[in-house]
ROSE-271270 format. One line per field, with one value per residue: residue number from 1; chain; y, z, x of N, C-alpha, C, O in turn. Coordinates in steps of 0.1 Angstrom, whole numbers, plus 2048, in hexadecimal, padded with zeros to 3 digits. Example, Ala and Ser with C-alpha at 12.3 -4.5 7.8 and 13.67 -1.06 7.14 Angstrom:
num c(1 2)
chaine c(A A)
n.v c(7C7 7EA)
n.w c(84E 847)
n.u c(884 880)
ca.v c(7D3 7F5)
ca.w c(84E 847)
ca.u c(87B 889)
c.v c(7DF 800)
c.w c(84E 84F)
c.u c(884 881)
o.v c(7DF 80B)
o.w c(855 850)
o.u c(88E 886)
% end
This chain:
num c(1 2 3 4 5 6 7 8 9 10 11 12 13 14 15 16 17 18 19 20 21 22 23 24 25 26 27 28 29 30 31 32 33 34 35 36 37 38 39 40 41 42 43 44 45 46 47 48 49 50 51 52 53 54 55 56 57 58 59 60 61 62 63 64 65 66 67 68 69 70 71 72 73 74 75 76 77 78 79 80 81 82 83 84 85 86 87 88 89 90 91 92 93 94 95 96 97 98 99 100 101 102 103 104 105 106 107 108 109 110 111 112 113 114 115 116 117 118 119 120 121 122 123 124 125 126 127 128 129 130 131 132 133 134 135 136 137 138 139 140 141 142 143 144 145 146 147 148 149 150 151 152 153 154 155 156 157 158 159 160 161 162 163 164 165 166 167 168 169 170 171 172 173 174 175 176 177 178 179 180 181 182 183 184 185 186 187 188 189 190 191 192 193 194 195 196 197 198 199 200 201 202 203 204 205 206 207 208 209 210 211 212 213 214 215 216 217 218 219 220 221 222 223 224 225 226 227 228 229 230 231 232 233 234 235 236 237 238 239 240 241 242 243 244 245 246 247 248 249 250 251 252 253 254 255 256 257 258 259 260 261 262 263 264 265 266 267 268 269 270 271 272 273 274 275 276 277 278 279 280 281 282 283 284 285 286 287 288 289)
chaine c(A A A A A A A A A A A A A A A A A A A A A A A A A A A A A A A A A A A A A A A A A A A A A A A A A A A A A A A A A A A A A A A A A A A A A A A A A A A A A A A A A A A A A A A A A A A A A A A A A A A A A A A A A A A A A A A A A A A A A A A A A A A A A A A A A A A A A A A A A A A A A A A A A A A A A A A A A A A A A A A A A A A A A A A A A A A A A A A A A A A A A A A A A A A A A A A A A A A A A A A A A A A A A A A A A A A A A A A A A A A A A A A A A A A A A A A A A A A A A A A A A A A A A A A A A A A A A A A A A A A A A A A A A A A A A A A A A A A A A A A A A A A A A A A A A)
n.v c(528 543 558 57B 596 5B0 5D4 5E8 5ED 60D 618 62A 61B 62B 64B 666 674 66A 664 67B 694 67C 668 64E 634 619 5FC 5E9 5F3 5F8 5E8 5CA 5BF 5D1 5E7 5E9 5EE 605 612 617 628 63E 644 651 668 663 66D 65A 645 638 619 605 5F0 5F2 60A 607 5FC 60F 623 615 619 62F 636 62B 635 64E 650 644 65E 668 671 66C 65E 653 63F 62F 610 5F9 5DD 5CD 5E1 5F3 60F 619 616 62D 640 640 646 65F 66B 66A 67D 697 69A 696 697 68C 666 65B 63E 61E 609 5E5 5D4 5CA 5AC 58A 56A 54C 529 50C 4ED 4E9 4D8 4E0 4F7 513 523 53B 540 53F 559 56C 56A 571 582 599 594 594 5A1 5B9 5C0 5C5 5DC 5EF 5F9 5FB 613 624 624 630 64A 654 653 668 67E 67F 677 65E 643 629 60B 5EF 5D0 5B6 598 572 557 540 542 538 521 515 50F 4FC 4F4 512 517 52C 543 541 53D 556 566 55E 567 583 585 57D 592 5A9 5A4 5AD 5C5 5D3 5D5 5DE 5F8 60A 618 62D 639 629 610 5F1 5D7 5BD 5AD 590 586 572 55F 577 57C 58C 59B 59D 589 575 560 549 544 545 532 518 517 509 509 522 52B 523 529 538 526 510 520 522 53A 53C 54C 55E 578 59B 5B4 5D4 5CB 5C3 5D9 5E8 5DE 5E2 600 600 5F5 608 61A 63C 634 619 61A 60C 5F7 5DA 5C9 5B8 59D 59D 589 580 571 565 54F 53B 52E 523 508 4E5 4C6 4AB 494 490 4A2 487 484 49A 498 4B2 4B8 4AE 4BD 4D6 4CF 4D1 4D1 4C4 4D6 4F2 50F)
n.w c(142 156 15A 14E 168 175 172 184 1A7 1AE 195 17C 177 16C 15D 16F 18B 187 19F 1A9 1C3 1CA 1E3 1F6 207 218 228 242 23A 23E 241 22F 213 212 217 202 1F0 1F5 1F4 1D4 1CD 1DA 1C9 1B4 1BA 1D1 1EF 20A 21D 237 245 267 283 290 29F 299 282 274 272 260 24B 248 242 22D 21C 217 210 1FA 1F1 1F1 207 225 23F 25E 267 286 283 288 273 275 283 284 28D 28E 278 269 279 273 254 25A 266 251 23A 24A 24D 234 21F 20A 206 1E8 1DF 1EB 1F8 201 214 22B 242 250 25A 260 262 268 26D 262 272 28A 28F 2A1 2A9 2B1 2A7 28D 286 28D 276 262 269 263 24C 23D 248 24E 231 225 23B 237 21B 21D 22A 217 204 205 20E 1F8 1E4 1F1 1F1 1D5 1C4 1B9 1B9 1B9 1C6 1D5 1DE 1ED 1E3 1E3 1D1 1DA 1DB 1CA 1C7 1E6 205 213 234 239 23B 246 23B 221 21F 222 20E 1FA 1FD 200 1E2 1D2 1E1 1D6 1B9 1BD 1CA 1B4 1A0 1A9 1B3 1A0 18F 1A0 19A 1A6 1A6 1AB 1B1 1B3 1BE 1B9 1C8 1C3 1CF 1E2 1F0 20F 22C 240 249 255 276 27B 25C 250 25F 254 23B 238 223 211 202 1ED 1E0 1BF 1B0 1B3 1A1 188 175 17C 194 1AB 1B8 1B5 1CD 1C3 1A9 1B1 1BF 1A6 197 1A7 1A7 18F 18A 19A 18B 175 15D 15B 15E 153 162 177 18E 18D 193 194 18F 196 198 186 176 18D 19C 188 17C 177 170 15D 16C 18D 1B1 1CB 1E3 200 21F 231 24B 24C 237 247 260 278 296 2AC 2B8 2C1 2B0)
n.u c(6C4 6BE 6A0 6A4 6B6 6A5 6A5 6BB 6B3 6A3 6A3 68B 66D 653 649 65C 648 635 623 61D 60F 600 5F6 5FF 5F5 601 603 610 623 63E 655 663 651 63B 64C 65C 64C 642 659 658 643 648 661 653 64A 631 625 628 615 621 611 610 611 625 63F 65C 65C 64C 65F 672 668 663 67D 688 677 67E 69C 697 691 679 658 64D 634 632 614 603 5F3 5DA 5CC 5B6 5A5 587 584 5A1 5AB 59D 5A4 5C1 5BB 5B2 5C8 5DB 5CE 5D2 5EC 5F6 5E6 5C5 5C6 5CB 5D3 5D6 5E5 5DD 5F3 5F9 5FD 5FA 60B 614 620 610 5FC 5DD 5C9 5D6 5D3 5C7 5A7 5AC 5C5 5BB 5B1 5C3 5CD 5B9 5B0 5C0 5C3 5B0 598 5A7 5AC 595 58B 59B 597 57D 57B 58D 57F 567 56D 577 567 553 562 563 57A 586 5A2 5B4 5BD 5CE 5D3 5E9 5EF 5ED 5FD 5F0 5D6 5C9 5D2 5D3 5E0 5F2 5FB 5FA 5DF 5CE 5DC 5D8 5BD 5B3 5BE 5B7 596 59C 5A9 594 57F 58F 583 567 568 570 560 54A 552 55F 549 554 569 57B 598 59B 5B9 5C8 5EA 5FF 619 636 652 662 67F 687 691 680 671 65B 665 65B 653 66A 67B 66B 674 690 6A3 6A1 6B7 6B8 6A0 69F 6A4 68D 67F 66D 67A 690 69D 696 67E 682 681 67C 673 659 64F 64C 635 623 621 61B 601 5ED 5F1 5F4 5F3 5E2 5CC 5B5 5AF 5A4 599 5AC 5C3 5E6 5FE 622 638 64C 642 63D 62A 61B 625 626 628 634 63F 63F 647 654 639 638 62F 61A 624 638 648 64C 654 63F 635 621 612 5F9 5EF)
ca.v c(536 547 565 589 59D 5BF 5E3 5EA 5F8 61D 61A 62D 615 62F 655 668 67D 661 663 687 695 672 663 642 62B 60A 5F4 5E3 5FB 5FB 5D4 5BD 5C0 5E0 5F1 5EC 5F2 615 623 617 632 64E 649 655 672 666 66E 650 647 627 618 5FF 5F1 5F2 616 602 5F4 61F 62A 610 618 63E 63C 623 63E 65B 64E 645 66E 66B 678 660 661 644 63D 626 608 5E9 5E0 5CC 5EA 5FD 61B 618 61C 639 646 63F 650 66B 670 66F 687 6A0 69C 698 695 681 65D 656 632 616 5F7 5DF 5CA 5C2 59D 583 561 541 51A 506 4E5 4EA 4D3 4E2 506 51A 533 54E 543 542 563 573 571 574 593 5A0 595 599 5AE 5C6 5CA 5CE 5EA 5FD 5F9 604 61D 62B 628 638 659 658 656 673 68A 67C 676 650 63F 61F 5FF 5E4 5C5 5B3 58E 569 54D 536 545 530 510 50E 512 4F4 4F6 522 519 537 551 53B 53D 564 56E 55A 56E 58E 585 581 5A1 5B5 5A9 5B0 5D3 5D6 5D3 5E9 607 60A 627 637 637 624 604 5E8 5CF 5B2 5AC 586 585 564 560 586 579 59A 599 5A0 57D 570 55E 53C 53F 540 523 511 516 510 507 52C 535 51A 52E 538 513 507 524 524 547 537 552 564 586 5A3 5BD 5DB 5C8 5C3 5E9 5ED 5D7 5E7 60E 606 5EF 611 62C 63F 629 60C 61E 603 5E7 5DD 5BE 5AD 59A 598 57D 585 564 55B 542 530 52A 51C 4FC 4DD 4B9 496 48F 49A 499 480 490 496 4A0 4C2 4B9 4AE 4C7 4E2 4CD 4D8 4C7 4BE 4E5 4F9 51D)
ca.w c(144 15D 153 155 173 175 173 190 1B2 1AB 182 17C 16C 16A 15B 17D 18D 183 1A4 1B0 1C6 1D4 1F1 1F4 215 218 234 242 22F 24C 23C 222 206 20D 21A 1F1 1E9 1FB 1ED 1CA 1CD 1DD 1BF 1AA 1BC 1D9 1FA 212 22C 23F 253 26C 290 29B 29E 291 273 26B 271 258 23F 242 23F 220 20C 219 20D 1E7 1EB 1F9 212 22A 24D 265 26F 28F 27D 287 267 27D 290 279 28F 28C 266 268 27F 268 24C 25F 267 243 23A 250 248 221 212 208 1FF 1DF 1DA 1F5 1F6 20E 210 23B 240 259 254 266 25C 26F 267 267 27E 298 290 2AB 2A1 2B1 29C 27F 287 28B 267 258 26B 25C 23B 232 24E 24B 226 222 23F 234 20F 21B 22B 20D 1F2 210 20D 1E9 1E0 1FB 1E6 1C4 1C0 1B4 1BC 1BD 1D4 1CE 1E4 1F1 1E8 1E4 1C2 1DD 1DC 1C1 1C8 1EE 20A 21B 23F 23B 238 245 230 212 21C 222 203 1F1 200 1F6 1D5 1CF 1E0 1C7 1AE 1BE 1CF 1A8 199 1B2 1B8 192 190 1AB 193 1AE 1A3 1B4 1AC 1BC 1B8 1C2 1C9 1C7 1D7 1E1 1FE 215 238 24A 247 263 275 277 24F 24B 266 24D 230 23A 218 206 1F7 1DF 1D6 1B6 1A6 1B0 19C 171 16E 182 1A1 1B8 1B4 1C2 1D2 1BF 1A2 1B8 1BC 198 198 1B0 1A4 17F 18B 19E 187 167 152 162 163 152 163 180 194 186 19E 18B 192 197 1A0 182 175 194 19E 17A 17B 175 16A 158 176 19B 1B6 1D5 1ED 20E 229 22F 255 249 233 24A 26B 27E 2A0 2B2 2BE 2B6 2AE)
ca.u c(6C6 6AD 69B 6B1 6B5 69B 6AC 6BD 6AB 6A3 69D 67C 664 646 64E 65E 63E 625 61A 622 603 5F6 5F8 5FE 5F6 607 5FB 617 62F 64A 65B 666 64A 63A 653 662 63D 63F 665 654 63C 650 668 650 640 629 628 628 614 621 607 616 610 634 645 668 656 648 668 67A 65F 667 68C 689 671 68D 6A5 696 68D 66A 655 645 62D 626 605 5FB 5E5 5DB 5C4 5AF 59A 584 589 5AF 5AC 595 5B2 5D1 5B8 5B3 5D8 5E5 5CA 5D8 5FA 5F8 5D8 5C0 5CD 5C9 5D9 5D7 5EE 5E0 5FB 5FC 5FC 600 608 61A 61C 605 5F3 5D0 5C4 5DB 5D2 5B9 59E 5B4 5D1 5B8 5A9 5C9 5D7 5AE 5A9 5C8 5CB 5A0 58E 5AC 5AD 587 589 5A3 593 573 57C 593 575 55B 577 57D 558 552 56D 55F 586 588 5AB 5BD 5BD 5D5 5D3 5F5 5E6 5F9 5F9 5EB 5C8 5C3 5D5 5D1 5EF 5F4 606 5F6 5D0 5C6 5DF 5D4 5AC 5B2 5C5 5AA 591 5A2 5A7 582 57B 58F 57C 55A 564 578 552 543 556 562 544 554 577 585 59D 5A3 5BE 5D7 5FB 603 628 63F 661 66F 684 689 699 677 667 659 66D 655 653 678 67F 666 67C 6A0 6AB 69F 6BF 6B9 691 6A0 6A5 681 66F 66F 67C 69F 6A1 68C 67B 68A 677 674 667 649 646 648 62B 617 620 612 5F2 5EA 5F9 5E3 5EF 5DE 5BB 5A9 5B4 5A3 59A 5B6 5D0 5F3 609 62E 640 659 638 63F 61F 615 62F 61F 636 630 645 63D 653 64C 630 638 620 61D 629 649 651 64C 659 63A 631 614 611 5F3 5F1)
c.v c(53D 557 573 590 5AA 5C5 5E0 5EF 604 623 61E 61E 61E 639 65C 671 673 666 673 68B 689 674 655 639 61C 602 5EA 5E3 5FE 5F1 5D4 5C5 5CC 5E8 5F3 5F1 601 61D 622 626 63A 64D 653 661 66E 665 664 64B 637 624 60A 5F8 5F6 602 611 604 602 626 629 614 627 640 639 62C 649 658 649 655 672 670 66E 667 657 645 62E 61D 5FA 5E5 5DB 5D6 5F5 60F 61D 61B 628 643 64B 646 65C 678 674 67A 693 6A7 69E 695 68A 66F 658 645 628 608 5F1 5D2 5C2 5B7 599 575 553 534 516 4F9 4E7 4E7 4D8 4F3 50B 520 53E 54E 546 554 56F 576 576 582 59F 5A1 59B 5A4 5B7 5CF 5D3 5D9 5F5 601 5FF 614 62B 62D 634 648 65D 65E 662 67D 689 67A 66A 650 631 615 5F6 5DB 5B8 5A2 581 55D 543 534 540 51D 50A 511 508 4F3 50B 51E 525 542 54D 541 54D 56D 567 563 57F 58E 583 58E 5A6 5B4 5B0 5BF 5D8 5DC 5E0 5F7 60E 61C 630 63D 635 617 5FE 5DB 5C4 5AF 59C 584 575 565 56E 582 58C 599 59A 595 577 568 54E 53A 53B 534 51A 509 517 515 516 532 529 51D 530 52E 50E 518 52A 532 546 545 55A 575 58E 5B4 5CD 5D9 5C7 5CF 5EE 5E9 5E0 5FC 60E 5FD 5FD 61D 631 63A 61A 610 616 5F7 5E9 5CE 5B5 5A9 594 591 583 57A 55C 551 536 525 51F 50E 4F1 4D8 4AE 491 498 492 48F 486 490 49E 4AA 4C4 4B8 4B5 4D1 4E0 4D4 4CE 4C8 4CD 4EA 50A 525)
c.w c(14B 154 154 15E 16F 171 17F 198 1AD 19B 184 172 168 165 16B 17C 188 191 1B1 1B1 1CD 1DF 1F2 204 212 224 235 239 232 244 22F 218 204 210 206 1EA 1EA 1F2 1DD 1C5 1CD 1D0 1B4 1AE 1CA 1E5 200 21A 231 24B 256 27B 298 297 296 287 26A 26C 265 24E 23C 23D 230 216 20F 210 1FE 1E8 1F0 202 219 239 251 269 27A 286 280 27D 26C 280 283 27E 290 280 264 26A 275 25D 24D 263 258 23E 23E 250 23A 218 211 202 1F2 1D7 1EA 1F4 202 20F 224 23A 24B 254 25C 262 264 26A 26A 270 28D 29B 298 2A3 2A8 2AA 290 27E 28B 27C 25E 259 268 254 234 23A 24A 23D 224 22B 23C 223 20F 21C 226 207 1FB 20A 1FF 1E3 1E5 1ED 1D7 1BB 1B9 1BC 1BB 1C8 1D1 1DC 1DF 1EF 1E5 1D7 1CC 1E1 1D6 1BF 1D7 1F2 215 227 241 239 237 242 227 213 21D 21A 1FB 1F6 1FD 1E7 1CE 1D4 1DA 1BE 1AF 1C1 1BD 19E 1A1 1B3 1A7 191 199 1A4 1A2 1AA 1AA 1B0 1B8 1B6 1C3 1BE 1CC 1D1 1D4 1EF 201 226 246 24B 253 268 27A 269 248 253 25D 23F 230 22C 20D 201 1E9 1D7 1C8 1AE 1AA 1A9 18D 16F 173 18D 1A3 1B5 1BC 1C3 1CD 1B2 1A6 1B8 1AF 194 198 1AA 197 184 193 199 17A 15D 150 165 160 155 16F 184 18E 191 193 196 18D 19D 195 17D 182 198 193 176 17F 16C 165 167 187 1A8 1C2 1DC 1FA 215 22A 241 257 244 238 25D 278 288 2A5 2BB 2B7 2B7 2B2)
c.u c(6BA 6AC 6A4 6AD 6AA 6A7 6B6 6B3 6AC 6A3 690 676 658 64C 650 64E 633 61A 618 613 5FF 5FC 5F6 5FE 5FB 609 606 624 63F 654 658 65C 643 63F 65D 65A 63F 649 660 64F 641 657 662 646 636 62A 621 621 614 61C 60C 611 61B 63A 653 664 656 655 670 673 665 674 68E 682 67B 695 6A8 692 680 668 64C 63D 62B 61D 605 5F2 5E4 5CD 5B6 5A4 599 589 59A 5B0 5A9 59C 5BB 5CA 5B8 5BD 5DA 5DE 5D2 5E3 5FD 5F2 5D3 5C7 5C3 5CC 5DB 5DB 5E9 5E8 600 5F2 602 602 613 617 616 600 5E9 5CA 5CA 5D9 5C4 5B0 5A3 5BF 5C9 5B4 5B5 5D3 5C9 5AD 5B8 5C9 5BC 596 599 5AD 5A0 584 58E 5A1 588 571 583 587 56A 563 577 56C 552 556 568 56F 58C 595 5AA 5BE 5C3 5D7 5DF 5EE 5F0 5F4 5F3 5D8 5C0 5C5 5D4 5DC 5F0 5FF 602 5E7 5C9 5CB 5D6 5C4 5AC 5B5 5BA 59F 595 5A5 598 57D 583 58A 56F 55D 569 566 548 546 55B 558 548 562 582 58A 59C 5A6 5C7 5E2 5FD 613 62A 646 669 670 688 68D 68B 66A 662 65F 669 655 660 67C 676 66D 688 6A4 6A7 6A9 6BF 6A9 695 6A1 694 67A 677 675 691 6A3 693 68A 682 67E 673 66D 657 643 643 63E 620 614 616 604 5F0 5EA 5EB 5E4 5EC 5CE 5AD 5A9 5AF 59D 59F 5C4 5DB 5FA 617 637 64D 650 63A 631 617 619 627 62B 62F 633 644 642 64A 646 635 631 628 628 634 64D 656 64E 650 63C 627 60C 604 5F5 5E5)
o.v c(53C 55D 573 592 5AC 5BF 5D4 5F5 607 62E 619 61A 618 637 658 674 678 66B 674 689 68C 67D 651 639 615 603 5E3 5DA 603 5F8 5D9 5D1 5D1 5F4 5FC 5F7 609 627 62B 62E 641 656 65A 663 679 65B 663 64A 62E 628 602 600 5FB 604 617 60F 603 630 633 612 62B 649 641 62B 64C 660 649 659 67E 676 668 672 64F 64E 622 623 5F2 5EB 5E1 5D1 5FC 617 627 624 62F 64C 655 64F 664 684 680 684 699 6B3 6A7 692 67F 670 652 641 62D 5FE 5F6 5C7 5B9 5B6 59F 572 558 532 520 4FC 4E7 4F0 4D6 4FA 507 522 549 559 54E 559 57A 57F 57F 58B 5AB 5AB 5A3 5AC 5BE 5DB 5DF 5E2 600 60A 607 61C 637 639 63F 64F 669 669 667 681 692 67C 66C 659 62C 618 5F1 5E1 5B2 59E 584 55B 53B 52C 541 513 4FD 516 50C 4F2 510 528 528 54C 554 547 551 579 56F 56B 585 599 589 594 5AF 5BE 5B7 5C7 5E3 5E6 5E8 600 61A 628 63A 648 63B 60F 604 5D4 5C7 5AF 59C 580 56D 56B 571 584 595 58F 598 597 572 562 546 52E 532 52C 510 4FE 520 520 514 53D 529 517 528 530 508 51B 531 535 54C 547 55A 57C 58A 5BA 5D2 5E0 5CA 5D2 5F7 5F1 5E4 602 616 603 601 627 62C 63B 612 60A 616 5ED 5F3 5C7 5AA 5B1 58A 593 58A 57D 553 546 52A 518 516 508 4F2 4DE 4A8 48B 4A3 486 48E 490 485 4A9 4AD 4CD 4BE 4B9 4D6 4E9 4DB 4C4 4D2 4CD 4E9 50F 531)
o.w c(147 14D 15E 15F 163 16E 183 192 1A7 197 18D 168 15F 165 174 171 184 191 1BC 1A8 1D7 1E5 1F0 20A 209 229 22B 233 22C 241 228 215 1F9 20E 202 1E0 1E0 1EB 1D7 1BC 1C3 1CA 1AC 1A8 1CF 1E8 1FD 224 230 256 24D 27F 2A3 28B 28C 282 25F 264 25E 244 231 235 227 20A 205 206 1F7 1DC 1F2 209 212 23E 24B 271 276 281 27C 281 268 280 27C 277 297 27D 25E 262 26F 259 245 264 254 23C 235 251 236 20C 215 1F8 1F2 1CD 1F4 1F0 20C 20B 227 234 250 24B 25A 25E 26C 25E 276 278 298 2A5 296 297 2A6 2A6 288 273 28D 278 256 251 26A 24E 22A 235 240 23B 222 227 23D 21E 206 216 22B 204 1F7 202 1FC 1DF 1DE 1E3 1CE 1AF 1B3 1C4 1BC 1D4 1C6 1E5 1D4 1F9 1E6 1D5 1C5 1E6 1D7 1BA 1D8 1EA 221 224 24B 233 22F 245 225 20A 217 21A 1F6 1ED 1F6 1E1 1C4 1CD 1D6 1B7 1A7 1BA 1BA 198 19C 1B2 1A6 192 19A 1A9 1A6 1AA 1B5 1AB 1C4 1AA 1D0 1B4 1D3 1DB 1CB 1F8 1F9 229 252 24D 25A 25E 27C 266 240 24D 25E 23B 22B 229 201 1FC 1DF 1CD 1C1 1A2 1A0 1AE 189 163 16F 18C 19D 1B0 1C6 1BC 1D2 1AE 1A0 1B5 1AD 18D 18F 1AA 194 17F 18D 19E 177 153 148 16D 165 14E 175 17A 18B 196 18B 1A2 182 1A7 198 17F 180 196 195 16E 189 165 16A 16D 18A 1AA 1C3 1DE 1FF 212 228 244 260 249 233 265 281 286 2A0 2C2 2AB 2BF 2B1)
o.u c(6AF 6B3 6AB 6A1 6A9 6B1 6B8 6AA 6B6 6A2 689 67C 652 658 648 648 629 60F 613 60B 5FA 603 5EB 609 5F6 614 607 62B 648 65E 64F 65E 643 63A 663 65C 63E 647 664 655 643 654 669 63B 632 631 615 628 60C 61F 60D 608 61C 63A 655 666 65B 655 674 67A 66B 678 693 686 681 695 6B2 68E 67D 672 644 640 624 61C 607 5E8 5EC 5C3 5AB 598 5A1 58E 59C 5B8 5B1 59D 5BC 5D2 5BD 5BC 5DA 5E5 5D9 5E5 605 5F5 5D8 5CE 5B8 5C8 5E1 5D5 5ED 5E4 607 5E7 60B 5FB 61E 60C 615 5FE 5E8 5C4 5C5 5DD 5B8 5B2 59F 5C4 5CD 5B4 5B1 5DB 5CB 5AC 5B7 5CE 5BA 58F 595 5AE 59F 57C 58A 5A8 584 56A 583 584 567 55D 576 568 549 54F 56A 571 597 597 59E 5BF 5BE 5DE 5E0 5E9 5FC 5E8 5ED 5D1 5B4 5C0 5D4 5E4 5F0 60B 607 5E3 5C1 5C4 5CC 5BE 5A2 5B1 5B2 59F 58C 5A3 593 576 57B 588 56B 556 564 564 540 53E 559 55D 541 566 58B 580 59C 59E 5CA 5E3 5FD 618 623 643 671 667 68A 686 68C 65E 66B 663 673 658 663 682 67C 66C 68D 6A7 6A9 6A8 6C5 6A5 68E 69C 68F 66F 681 675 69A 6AF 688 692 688 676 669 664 64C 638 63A 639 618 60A 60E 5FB 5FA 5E5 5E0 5DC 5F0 5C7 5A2 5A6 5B1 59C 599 5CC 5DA 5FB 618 63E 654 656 63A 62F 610 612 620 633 626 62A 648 643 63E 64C 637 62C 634 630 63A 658 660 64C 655 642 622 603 602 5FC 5E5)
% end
């Protein structure tokens, strides 16, 4: 018997108005994981700000907090360019206040075998997944500490930061890298009463997957059978996640990355299946990136 379903979509998990007054930015808030990340929030009071590169992506973000009741704004961001951040801070300012709470949850990521991967393919998922968090992290605590206001930082990170991502080297070496800086900025900024935490998500299939990771994995309607809890997360559990590692009753919790996968990640057998190279599993060819 696998584990029981959540609530439905749109059950409060927090008291309503937890988060009434903030402001919440969510970095790659437009899609799939934080765009569930984002209407989390608005359900419960905070106003939105989905920071994006693609105008589609800020649009889909705004309709999705509308439509749980929220109030949202897109911002221009590529996480990349510190003065681009500065920008997108500068925007939501303007529009709705200081932000108080910052999801960096924008991510890039494609299969690859190492040896065939470039240093501009590697340096296109690093400088998204670790220059962009630490810019848009610095430049949240820089503001907060300004204001003497403290706030919130929760880092979008992956279970393979600890076991390695064979056929992803350089998500894997970049979410490992982010998970070690939460604990260090977690230790640092603490006197400033600023948190900072991670949320490593399993399997929450979502329609916005890239469309090399899903050619990787035909067979994902069968995710639920390979992980111990017997199905696949669904996506506003994740925001439930992400609202209470952020909310005030989560105030003394801080460089702590929760795991959210169903124990998938934890599985270990007397018996293990046959290995197969990572080339075959994931049908790469002689291409590099």
């Amino acid at each position: 018997m696998p584990l029981p379903e959540p609530p439905p979509a749109g059950t409060a998990m927090l008291p309503p108005g937890t988060f009434d007054g903030g402001v919440v930015l969510v970095t790659g808030g437009g899609t799939g994981l934080g765009r569930g990340i984002a209407v989390e929030f608005a359900r419960l009071g905070a106003a939105v700000v989905v920071a994006s590169r693609a105008e589609d992506h800020r649009r889909a973000g705004i309709e999705a907090v509308e439509e749980a009741g929220g109030r949202a704004i897109g911002v221009a961001l590529d996480v990349r360019e510190p003065e681009a951040v500065a920008a997108a801070f500068d925007e939501a300012e303007r529009e709705l206040g200081p932000v108080s709470v910052l999801v960096n949850n924008a991510a890039g990521n494609f299969p690859v075998l190492a040896e065939k991967l470039s240093l501009n393919g590697w340096r296109a998922v690093t400088g998204i997944v670790l220059d962009g968090t630490f810019a848009c992290s610095t430049e949240f605590a820089r503001r907060a500490m300004a204001r003497g206001s403290g706030g919130a930082i929760l880092n979008i990170g992956a279970t393979y930061s600890w076991t390695g991502g064979p056929g992803t080297a350089h998500s894997a070496a970049a979410k490992a890298a982010v998970t070690n800086l939460t604990q260090s900025l977690a230790v640092e900024w603490a006197p400033h009463g600023i948190r900072v935490n991670g949320l490593a998500p399993g399997l929450f299939p979502h329609e916005d997957h890239h469309a090399a990771l899903k050619a990787a994995r035909p067979d994902s309607d069968r995710d639920g059978s390979t992980v111990p809890a017997g199905r696949v997360g669904r996506i506003h559990e994740l925001g439930w996640a992400a609202t209470y590692l952020c909310s005030p009753y989560a105030v003394y919790l801080s460089g702590h990355t929760m795991v959210l996968d169903g124990a998938n990640w934890l599985r270990r057998g007397l018996r293990m299946p046959e290995f197969e190279p990572v080339a075959e599993q994931f049908g790469f060819s002689g291409k590099s990136s």
